[in-house]
C-alpha positions in Angstrom: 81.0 24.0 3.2 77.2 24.2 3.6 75.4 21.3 1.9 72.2 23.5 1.3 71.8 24.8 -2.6 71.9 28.4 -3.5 69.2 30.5 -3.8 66.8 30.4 -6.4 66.9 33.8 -8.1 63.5 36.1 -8.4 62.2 36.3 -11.5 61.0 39.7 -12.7 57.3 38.8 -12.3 57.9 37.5 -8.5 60.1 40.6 -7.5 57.1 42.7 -8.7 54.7 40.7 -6.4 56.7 41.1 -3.6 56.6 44.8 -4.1 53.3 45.1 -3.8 52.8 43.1 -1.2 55.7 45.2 0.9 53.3 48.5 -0.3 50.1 46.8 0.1 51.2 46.4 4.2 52.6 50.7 4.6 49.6 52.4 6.4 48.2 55.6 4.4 48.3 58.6 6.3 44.5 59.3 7.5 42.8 62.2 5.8 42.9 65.1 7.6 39.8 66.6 9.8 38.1 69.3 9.8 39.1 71.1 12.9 43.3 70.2 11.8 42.3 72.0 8.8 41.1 75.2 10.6 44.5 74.6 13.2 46.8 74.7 10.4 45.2 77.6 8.4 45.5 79.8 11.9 49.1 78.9 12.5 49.9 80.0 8.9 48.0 83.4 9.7 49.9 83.8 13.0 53.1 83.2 11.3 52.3 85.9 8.7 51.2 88.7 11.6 54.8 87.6 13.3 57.0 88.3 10.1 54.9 91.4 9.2 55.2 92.5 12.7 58.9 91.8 12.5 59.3 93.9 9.7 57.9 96.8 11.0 60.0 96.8 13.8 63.2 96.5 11.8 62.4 99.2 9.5 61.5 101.6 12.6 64.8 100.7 13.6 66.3 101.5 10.6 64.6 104.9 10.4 65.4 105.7 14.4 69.1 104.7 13.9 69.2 107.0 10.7 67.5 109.9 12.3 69.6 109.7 15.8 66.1 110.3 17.6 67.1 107.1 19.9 70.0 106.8 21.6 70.6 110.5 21.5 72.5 111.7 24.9 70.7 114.2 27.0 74.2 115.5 27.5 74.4 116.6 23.9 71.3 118.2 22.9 70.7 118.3 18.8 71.9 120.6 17.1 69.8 123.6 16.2 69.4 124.2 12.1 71.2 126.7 10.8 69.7 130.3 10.5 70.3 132.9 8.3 72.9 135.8 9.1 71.0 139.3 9.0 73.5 141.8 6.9 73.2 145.2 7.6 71.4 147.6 5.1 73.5 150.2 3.6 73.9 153.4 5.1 71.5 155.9 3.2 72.7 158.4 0.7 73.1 161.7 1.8 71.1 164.4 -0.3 71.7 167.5 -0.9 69.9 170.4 -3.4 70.6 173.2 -4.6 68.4 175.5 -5.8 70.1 178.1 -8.8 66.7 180.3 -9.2 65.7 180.4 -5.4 70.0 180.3 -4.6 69.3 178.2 -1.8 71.3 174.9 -0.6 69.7 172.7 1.2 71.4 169.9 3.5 70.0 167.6 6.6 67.0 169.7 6.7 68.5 173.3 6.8 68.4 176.0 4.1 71.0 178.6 3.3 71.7 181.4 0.9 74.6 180.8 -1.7 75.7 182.5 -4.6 75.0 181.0 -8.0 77.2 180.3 -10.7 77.3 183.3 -13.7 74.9 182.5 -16.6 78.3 181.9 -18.8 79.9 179.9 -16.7 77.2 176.8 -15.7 77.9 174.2 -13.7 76.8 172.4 -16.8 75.5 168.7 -14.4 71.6 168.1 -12.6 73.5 165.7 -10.5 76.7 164.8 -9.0 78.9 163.4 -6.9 80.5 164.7 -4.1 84.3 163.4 -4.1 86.6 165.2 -2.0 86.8 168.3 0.2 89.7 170.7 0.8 90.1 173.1 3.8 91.6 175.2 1.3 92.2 174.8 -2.5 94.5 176.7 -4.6 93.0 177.3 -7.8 94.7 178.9 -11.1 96.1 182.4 -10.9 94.3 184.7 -12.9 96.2 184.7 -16.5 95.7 188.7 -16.2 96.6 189.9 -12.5 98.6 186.6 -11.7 96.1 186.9 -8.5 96.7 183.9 -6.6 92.7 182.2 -5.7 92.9 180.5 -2.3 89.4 179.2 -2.0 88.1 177.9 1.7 86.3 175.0 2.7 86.2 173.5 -1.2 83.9 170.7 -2.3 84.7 169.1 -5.4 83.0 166.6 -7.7 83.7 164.5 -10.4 82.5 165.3 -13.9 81.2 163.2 -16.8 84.6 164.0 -18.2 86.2 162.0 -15.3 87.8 165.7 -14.3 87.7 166.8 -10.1 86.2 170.4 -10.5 85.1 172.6 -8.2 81.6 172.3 -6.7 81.1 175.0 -3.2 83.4 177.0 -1.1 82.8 179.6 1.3 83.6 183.5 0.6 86.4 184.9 2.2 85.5 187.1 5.7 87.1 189.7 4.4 85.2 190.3 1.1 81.7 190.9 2.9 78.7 189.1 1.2 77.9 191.1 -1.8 77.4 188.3 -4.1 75.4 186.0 -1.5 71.4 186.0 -3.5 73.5 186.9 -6.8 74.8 184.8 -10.2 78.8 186.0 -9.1 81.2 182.4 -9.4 82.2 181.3 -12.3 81.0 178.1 -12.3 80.5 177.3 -8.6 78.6 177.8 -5.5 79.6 180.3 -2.9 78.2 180.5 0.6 78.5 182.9 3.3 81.5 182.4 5.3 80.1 180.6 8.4 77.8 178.8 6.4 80.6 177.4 4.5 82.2 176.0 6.9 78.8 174.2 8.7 78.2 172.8 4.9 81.9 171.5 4.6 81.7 170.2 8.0 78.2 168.2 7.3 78.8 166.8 3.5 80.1 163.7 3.1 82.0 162.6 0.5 79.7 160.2 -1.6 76.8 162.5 -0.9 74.3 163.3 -4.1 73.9 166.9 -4.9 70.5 168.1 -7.0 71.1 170.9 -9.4 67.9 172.7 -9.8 66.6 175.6 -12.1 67.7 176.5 -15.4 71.6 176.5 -16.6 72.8 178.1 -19.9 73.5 176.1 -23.0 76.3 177.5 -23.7 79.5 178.8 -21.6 82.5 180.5 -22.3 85.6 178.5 -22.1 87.0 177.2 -18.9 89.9 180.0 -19.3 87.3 182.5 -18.3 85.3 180.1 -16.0 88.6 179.3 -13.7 86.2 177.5 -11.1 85.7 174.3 -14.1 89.1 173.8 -14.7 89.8 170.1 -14.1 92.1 170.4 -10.3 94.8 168.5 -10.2 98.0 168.1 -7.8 98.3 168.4 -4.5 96.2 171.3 -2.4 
């Protein structure tokens, strides 16, 4: 065993001391010149250009990656934006007139004489609708003579009353052309026989027909005016 005595333990006051002392030796940092002063504050502006810089060149990356203007493959050229497809305009409405004063039709820029209805039996429309056409249509026997009516080249239309009547037809050859220039249907138009057949050839169903000139107010019934008499069945 050593013969020396223990250590004497510090007392507050000389643990204190020493601490100084120990403090007292440390070297303070030197203040700071001038010129490190000016070093430091430019490396802290270079550092802020260098993120800032770095920044912009992410977000243009961003942007480029979003848009596919880099990287795109000359191969595969971008597609162009879609366009608008043109639809065709509807096909114009044929017109047709006819004229009950001057008894004249008129259709794709030629006139022709017809015979107007008789001032008891009006057509009783301004404007209709052409809806079918018949080479030849039966209409209803004469109550008196049982006289069977074969009418040629017929145009019909459809009335207000939702009824298919009779609109033109051509004469028969063989009863001349007495009544073309005259009120002689009743309740129809009649051409001349060729011109008849050039009208029924030229309308098209769906074609608007002008009734011009002045049509009685009243009419006898349609069991004296045959040609209003709603048609029906197969002709």
């Amino acid at each position: 065993m050593s013969d020396q005595p223990p250590p004497h333990p510090l007392t507050e006051a000389e643990l204190s001391a020493r601490l100084r002392g120990l403090a007292a030796c440390g070297a303070a940092p030197a203040p700071a010149t001038g010129a490190q002063v000016r070093s430091r504050a430019a490396r802290r502006r270079r550092g802020r250009r260098v993120l800032l810089s770095t920044g912009a060149l992410a977000a243009a990356a961003v942007v480029t990656a979003t848009s596919g203007a880099l990287g795109s493959s000359p191969s595969k050229p971008a597609t162009p934006p879609a366009t608008s497809v043109p639809h065709p305009s509807p096909a114009p409405v044929q017109r047709v007139t006819v004229d009950l004063e001057a008894h004249t039709l008129t259709i794709a820029g030629r006139t022709f004489p017809i015979s107007a209805p008789q001032e008891n039996c009006p057509i009783g429309e301004k404007t209709v609708t052409v809806t079918a056409k018949y080479p030849t249509l039966a209409m209803r026997p004469d109550p008196m003579t049982r006289y069977a009516d074969i009418r040629q080249w017929a145009v019909t239309f459809t009335d207000r009353s939702h009824h298919q009547r009779l609109l033109m037809w051509a004469l028969d050859p063989a009863a001349g052309l007495a009544s073309i220039g005259d009120n002689a249907p009743p309740g129809s138009i009649a051409l001349a026989p060729k011109t008849g057949k050039w009208v029924y050839d030229a309308i098209k169903p769906g074609a608007r027909v002008e009734i011009k000139g002045r049509q009685a107010k009243s009419a006898d019934p349609d069991s004296r005016c045959t040609d209003r008499e709603p048609i029906t069945g197969k002709r």
